[in-house]
N, C-alpha and C positions, 0 to 999 in steps of 0.2 A: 504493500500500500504506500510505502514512502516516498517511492519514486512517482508518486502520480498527484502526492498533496500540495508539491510546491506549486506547480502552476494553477490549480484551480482555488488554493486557498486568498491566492494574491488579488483574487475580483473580490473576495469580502474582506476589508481593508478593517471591517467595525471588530469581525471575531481574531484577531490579529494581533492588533492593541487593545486590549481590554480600556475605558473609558469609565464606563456605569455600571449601574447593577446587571443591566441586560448583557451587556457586552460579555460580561463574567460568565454568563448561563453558556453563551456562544465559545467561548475560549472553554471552557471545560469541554465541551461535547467535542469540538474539531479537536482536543487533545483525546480524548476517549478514542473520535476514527482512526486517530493515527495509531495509536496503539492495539485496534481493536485485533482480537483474535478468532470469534466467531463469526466477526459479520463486513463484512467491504462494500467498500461504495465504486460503484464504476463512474470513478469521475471525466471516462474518457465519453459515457453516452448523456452525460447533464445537459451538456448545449442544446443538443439535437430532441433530448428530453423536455428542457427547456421552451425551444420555440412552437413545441407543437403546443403548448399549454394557452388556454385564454388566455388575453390579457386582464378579464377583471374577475373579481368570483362569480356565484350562481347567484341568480335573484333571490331564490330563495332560503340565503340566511337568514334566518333569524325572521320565520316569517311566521303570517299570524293564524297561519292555520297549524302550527305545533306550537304558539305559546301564546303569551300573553304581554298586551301591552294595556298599560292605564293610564290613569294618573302618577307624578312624579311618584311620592313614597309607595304607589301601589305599585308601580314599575320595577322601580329596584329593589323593593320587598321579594317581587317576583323574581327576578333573576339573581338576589343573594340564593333565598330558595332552590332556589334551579343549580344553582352550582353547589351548593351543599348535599346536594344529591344524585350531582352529574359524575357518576363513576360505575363500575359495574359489570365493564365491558367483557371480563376472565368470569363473571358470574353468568352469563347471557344462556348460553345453552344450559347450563344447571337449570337456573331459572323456568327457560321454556319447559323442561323436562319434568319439573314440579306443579305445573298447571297454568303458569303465566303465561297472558295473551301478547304480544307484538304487537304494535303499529308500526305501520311500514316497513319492515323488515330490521328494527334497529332499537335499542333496550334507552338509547338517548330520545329520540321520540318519542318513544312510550310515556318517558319521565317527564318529557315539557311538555304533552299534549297531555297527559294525567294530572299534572297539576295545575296548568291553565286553565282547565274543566273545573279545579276547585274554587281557583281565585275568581271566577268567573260567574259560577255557584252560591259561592259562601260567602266569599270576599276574603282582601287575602289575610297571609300570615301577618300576624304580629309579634314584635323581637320576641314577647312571652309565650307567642302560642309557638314558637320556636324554640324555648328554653324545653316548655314542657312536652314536646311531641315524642310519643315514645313508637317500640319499637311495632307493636299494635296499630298505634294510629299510619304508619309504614305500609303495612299490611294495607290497611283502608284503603289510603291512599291511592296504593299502586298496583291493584288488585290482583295481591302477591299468590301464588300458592302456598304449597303446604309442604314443608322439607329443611330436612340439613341447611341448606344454602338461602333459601327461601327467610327462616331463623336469622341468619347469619347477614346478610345483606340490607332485610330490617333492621337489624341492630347497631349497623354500621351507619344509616341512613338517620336513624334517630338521634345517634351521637354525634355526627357531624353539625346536622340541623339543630340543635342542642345547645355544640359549643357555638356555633354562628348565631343564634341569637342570645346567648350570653354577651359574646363581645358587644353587639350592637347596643345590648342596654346596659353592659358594665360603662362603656367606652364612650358611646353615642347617644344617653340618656334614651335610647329605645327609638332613634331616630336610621332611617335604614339612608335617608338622604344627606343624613349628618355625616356617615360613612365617604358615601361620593362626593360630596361639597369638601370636607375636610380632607382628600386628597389635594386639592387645589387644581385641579389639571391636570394634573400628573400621575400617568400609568405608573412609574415608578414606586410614591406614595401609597396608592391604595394597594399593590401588590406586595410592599416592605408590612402592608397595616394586616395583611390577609395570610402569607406565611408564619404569621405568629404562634397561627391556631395550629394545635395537631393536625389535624385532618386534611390542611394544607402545604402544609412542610415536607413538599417533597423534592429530596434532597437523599442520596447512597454515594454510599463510600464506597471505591473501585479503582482497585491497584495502589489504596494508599491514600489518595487523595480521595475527598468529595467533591461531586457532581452535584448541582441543579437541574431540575428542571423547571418547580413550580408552576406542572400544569392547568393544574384546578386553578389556580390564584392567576394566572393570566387570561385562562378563556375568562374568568370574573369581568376582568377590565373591558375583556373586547366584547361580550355579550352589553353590559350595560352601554358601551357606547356605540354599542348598533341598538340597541331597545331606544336609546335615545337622540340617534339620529334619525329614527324613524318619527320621532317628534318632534322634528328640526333641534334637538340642542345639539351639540357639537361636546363629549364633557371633558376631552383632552386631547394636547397638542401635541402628544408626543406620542400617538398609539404606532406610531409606526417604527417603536424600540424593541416593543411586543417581539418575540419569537415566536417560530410554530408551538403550537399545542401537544405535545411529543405523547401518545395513546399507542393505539396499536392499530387503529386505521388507515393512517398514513407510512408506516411501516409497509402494511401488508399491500398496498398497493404499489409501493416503492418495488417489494421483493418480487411481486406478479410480474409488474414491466421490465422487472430487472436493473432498477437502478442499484437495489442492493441484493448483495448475494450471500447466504448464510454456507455455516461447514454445513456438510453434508448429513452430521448427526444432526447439528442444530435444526436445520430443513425438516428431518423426518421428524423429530420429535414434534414441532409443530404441526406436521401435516397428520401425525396420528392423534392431537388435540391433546398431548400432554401440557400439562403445567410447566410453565418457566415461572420459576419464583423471582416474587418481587426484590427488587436490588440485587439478585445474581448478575454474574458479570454478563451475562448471554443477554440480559434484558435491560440494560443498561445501554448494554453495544445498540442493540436494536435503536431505542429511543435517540438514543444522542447521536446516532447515524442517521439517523430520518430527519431529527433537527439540525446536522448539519447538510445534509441536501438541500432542505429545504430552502437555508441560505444561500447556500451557491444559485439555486436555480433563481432564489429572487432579486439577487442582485444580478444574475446576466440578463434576466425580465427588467429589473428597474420596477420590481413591484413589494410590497410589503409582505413581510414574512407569512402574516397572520392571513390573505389574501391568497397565498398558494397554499397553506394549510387545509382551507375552507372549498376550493377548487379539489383535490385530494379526496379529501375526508367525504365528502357529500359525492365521490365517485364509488368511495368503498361501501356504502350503506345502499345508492341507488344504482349503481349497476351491476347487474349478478352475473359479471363476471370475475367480481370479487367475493361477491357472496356468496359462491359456489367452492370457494378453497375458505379452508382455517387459515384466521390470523395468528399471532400466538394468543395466548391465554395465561393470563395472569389474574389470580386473586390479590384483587389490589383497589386499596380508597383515591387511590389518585389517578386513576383514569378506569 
């Protein structure tokens, strides 16, 4: 892999010299590819990767027929919500296997179109009705089955949403807009205010050193500032520091077209639906290989990380030519 880093890492000039917080996510991962052992990037097919790609995302991020847009504090009630519970994806077939229904073919649908239906319904969370949601009202919710995993993903679902609105009303006197205003503008701020919380600190140590990714705590930033571009506010000036969303969608579309290429044990373990546990070094590689494609490919486009993420990710849920192969599979709160 060494010999194929220096020319392509020199177009992303940001993960290079580390600068900011983000830059730092970016400089661990491109250190991860270069060291990686189970997984490589073919940096010689990114151009050619690259220009077939749209230049803008899909229309329909972040649209209103999987979620929910309202009022200010109704808004970002909603998508704090939504990302306190946006993980799940190593749980999906357990899940279906225990009685859970899908929408659209995709366990994060399921989730925003299940609870848009509440806030929509009920009206929404409140920072308390957050504190106290337990692993039952989970169930309700998201019209869980009945099983091992089924247990076990409520329970994770409740404590997430739990500590998320503790912070909001330790921190934010219970205000979910006092969160986003008290960023200032700056994805940086609300992202430093969001990996605080356990259930967002996602962050493994590998080879020695720690990686970031903090994916939960960034898709946060960019869901609210698309829920709130859809209401003309604009809520930060620098979303385009944001990194991809590092899951296992954009991975598995990567390895399908072949940007990246795993050993050959690694390959079959996945393709037989084994577990790659979370923070092993094989799932590691994966994610921080996919966040740094991703870069490469957005700076030869001139487009923002989070923009070929979202192009990606919405290939792997709506074309079944993805969802016809396993991604990997990890049991994991952070994506």
């Amino acid at each position: 892999i060494s010999a194929l880093v220096s020319p392509m890492t020199t177009i992303v000039s940001r993960a290079a010299q580390p600068s900011n917080f983000f830059d730092t996510i970016r400089r661990g991962c491109a250190d991860v590819a270069a060291m990686a052992r189970h997984v490589k990037i073919r940096y010689d097919l990114i151009p050619a990767y690259a220009d077939q790609l749209p230049a803008r995302p899909p229309v329909n991020v972040l649209d209103t027929n999987h979620h929910f847009i309202g009022k200010d504090e109704e808004t970002a009630s909603y998508i704090l919500a939504l990302d306190a519970i946006n993980f799940g994806s190593g749980y999906e077939l357990h899940l279906v296997a225990e009685g859970w229904k899908l929408i659209d073919h995709s366990i994060y649908f399921t989730i925003s179109t299940m609870l848009a239906a509440r806030y929509r319904d009920r009206g929404p969370f409140t920072a308390r009705d957050m504190e106290n949601f337990t692993p039952a009202d989970a169930v309700s919710l998201l019209g869980l089955g009945k099983g091992r995993y089924s247990d076990e993903f409520a329970l994770l679902c409740a404590q997430s949403l739990s500590e998320t609105g503790r912070m909001i009303t330790g921190d934010f006197s219970g205000s979910f807009m006092g969160l986003v205003n008290g960023a200032g503008g700056r994805v940086e701020n609300l992202v430093r205010v969001l990996i605080k919380m356990h259930h967002f600190n996602d962050a493994h140590r590998y080879r020695g050193r720690m990686v970031a990714f903090y994916k939960r705590a960034q898709i946060t930033a960019a869901d609210l500032h698309l829920a709130f571009g859809k209401k003309g506010r604009e809520l930060f000036v620098d979303i385009d520091q944001l990194t991809m969303f590092p899951d296992n969608g954009v991975a598995h579309v990567f390895h399908t077209d072949g940007i990246l290429e795993y050993t050959p044990a690694l390959a079959a373990r996945i393709a037989a639906g084994d577990e790659i546990p979370s923070g092993s070094e094989e799932e590691v590689e994966i994610r921080a290989c996919a966040l740094h494609a991703v870069e490469l490919i957005a700076a030869h486009k001139g487009m923002k990380a989070m923009d070929i993420d979202h192009i990606l990710w919405h290939r792997s849920v709506e074309d079944k030519r993805y969802r016809e192969l396993f991604s990997h599979r990890t049991l994991s709160r952070f994506y």
